[in-house]
C-alpha positions in Angstrom: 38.6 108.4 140.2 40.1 109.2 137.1 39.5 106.1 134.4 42.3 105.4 131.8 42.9 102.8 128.7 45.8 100.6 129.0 47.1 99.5 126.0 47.9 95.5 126.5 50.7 93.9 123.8 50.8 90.4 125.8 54.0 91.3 127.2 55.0 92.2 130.6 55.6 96.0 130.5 51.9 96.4 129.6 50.7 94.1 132.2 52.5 95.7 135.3 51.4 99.1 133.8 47.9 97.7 134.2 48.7 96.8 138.0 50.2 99.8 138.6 47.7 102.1 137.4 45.1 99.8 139.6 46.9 100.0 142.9 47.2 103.9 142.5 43.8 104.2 142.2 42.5 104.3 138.3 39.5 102.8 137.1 41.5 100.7 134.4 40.3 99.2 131.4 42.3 97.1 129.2 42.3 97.9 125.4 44.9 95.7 122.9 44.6 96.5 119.5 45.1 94.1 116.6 47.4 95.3 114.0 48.9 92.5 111.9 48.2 89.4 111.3 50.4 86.5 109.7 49.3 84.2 106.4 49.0 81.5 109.2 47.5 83.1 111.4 50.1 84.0 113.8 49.7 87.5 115.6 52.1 90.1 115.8 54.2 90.7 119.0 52.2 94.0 120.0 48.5 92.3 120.0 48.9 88.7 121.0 45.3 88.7 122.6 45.2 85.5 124.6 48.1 86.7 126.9 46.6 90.0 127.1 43.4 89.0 127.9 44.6 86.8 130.9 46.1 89.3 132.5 43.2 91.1 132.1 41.5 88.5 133.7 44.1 87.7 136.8 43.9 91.7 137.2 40.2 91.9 137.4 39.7 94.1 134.5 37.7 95.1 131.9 38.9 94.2 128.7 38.6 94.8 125.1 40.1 94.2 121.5 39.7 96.9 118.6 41.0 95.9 115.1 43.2 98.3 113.7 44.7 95.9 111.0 43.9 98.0 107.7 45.0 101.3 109.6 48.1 99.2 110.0 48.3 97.9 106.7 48.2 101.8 104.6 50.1 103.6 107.5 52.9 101.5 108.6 53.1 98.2 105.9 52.8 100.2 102.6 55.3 102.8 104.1 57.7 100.2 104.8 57.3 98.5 101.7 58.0 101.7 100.0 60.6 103.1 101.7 62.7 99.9 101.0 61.9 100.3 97.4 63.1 103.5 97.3 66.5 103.0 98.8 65.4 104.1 102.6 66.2 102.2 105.7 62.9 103.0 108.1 61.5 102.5 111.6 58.3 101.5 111.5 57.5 101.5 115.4 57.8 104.9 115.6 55.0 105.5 112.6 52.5 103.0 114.5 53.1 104.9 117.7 52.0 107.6 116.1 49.5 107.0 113.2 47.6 103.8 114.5 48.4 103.1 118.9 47.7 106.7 119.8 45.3 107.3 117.4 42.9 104.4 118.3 43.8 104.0 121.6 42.4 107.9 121.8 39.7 107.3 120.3 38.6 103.9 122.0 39.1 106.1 125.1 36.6 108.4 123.5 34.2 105.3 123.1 34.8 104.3 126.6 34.9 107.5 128.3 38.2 107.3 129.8 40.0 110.4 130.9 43.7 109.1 129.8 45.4 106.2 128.0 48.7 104.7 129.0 51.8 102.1 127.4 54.3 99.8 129.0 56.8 102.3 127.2 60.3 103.3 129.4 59.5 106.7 129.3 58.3 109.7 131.6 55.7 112.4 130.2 57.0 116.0 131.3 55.3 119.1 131.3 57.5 121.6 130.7 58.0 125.2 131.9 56.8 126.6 128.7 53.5 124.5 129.0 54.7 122.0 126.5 54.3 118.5 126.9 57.7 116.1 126.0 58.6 112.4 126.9 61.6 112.4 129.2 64.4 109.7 129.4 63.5 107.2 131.6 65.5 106.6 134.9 67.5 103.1 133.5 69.2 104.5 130.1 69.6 100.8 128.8 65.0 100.5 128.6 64.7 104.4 128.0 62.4 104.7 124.5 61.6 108.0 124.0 63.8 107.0 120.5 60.3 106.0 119.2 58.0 108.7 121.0 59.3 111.9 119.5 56.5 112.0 116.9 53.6 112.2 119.2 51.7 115.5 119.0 51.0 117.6 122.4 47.4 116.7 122.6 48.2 112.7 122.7 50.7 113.4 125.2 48.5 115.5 126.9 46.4 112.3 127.3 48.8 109.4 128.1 50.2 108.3 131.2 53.8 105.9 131.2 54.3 105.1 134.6 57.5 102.4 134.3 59.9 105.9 133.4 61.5 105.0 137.1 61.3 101.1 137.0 64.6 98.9 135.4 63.4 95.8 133.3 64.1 93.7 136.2 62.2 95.5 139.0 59.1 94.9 136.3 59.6 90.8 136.2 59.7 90.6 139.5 56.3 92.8 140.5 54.5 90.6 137.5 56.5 87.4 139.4 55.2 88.3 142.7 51.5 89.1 141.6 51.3 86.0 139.8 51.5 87.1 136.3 52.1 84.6 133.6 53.7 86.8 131.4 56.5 87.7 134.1 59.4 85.7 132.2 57.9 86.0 128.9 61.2 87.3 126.5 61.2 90.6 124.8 60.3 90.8 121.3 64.2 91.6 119.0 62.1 91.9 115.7 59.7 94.2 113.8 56.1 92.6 114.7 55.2 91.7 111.0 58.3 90.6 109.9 58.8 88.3 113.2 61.9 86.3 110.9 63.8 89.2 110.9 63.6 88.8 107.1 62.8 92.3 105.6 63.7 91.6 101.6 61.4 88.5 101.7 58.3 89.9 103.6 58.7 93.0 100.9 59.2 90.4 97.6 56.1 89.0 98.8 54.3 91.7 99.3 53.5 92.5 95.4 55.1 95.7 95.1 57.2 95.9 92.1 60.5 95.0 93.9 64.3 96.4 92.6 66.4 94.4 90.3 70.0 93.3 90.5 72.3 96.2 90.1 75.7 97.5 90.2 78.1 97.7 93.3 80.1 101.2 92.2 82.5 102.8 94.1 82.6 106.7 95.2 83.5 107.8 91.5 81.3 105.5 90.1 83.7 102.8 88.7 81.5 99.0 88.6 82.7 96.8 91.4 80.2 93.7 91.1 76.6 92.8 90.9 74.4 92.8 93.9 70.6 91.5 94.2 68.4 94.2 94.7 69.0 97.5 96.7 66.5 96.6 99.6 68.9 94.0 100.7 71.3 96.7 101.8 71.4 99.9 104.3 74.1 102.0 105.0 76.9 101.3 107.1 76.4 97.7 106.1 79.6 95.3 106.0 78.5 92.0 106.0 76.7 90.2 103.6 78.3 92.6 100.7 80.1 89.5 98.7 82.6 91.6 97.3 86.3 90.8 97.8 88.3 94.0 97.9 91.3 93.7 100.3 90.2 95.6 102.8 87.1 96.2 104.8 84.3 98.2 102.9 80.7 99.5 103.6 77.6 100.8 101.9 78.0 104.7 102.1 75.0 105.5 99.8 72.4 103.6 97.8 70.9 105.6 94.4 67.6 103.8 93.8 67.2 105.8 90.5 70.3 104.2 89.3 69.6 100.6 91.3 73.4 101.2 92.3 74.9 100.8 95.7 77.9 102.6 96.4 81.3 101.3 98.5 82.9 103.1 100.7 85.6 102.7 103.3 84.7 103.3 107.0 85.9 106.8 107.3 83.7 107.6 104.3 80.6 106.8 106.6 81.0 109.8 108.7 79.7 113.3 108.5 79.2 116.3 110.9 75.6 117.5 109.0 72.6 115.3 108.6 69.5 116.7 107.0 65.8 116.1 108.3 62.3 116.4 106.7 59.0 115.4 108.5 60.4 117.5 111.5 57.8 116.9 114.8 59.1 119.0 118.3 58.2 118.4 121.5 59.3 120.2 124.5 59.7 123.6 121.9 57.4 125.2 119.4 59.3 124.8 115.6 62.4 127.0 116.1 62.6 130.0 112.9 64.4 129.4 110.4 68.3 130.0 110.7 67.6 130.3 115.0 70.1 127.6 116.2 68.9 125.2 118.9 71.6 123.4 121.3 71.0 119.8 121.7 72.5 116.4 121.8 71.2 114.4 119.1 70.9 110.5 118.4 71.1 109.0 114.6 69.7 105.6 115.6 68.2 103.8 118.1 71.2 102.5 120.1 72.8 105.8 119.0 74.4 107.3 121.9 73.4 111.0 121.7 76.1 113.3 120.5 76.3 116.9 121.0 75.0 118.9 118.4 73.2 122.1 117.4 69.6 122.3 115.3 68.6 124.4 112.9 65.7 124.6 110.5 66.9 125.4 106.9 63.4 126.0 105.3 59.1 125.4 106.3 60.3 121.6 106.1 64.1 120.6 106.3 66.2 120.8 109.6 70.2 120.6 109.5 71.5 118.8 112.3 75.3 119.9 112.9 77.3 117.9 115.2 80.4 118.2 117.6 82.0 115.6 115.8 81.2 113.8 112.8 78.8 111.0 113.7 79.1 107.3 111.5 76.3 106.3 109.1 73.4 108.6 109.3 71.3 106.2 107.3 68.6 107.7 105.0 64.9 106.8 106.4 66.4 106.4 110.4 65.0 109.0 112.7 67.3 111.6 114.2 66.1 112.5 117.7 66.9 115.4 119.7 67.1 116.0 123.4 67.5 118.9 125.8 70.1 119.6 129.0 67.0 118.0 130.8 66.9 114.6 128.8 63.2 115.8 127.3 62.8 115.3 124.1 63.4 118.3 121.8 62.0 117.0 119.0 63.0 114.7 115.8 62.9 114.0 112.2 63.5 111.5 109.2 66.9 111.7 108.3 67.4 112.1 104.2 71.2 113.2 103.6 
């Protein structure tokens, strides 16, 4: 019987993971791992411990907590923080999936002599006919979050099991509802789990970096539109929230932290048919040579329907993504994702230009 960690947030998806892996016969052991906590105390949306550890309980588990919060802190919180600074607009659930959740949960099953660890994620783990391991699509396209997976390396998916790829959101209340799971109706977290306001600019301008000033609003050839507060207020493709009256609709195209300027655009000027990548991670292939072209469909964001596309690496670190048809707001600091005719995971990378 084959032992595996189960990563437990407090949520539902982690809890009928738990009870799934149990009824097909693991030895599981329940593992959540403390990543942030608030000024007041309050815990983050992935390690609220009390819910976890009830499950646990009504499961008949073992059960343990492993503090990851200064992993958390210099791998996901100073990134964030920085990336702001510098005019980027990041996702920092796909740098804790792979630099502190993986990572520890690994290692704790190292400690605890488990042969595999497992997430609540929407997800499928293929092995491919090369060898390679990718996450797949899940079954229900409106759960699927492979979006945030593409970074993992081949040994941690090697390791991890995901067994809700086939189940819809629903099918997953109602197996926690009929097992008597208090968690069943608990809602889905919309936020980033340390900034649980939704408030980006404030949790950085209190986070004692040395934040932006106010700078200039300029438009494509540089002319000075207005004043705006500080550049990590804005990301592009932004509309609202601008406070600038021109006649007509207009957008953040660009933001030049060197200059603290943020430039105005019109829709149209949001699109473009090549996006560049650094920090390139693949999955389901080994890194392509440089100028070998790749067919794909690609994804810019996370709701990002993915377009059709072709890859191609441009030098040891930069990928050009070209596209079908230009795609809208390919913001700097996003993740562009790449799949294959087989809905695996190609690969992916940190979008730049």
């Amino acid at each position: 019987m084959s032992k595996v960690i189960v990563g437990m947030s407090g949520g539902v998806d982690s809890a009928v993971t738990a009870y799934l892996l149990k009824e097909a016969g693991y030895e599981v052991i329940g593992v959540t791992l403390r990543t942030w906590l608030a000024d007041d105390g309050e815990e983050g949306r992935c390690c609220e411990i009390d819910d976890a550890r009830r499950v646990a309980w009504k499961l008949d588990i073992p059960y343990h907590t492993f503090n990851c919060t200064s992993d958390f802190d210099e791998k996901v919180i100073k990134p964030f923080v920085d990336s702001y600074i510098c005019g980027l607009t990041p996702n920092p659930c796909i740098e804790c999936n792979r630099y502190v959740k993986w990572e520890r949960m690994l290692y704790a099953a190292k400690v605890l002599g488990a042969d595999y660890i497992a997430t609540g994620h929407y997800a499928y783990i293929e092995r491919c006919d090369n060898g390679r391991y990718a996450v797949k699509k899940a079954l229900h396209d409106k759960k699927d979050q492979t979006y945030m997976l593409y970074k993992l390396t081949q040994d941690q998916l090697a390791h991890t099991l995901m067994p809700l790829g086939k189940y819809s959101k629903d099918e997953v209340r109602e197996i926690a509802a009929r097992i008597g799971l208090s968690v069943a109706s608990k809602p889905d977290s919309q936020e980033i789990c340390f900034v649980p306001d939704d408030d980006y600019a404030g949790f950085i301008e209190k986070s004692g970096a040395e934040i932006p000033k106010e700078g200039n609003f300029v438009d494509e050839n540089g002319k000075v539109l207005g004043k705006h507060k500080g550049i990590i207020h804005y990301t592009v493709g932004q509309r609202k929230g601008l406070g600038l009256a021109m006649g007509t609709p207009v957008f953040v195209k660009e933001i030049r932290a060197d200059k603290d300027e943020v430039v105005i655009g019109s829709e149209a000027s949001l699109y473009s048919d090549v996006v560049i990548c650094d920090d390139v991670n693949f999955q389901s292939i080994e890194r392509p040579e440089i100028g070998e072209k790749v067919r794909c469909r690609a994804k810019i964001r996370y709701h990002h329907k993915a377009a059709d596309a072709y890859i191609e690496m441009i030098d040891e670190n930069r990928l050009k993504i070209t596209f079908d048809d230009p795609v809208k707001a390919a913001t700097p600091g996003q993740s562009a994702v790449f799949y294959d005719e087989n809905d695996c995971v190609v690969g992916g990378g940190i979008i730049r230009k």
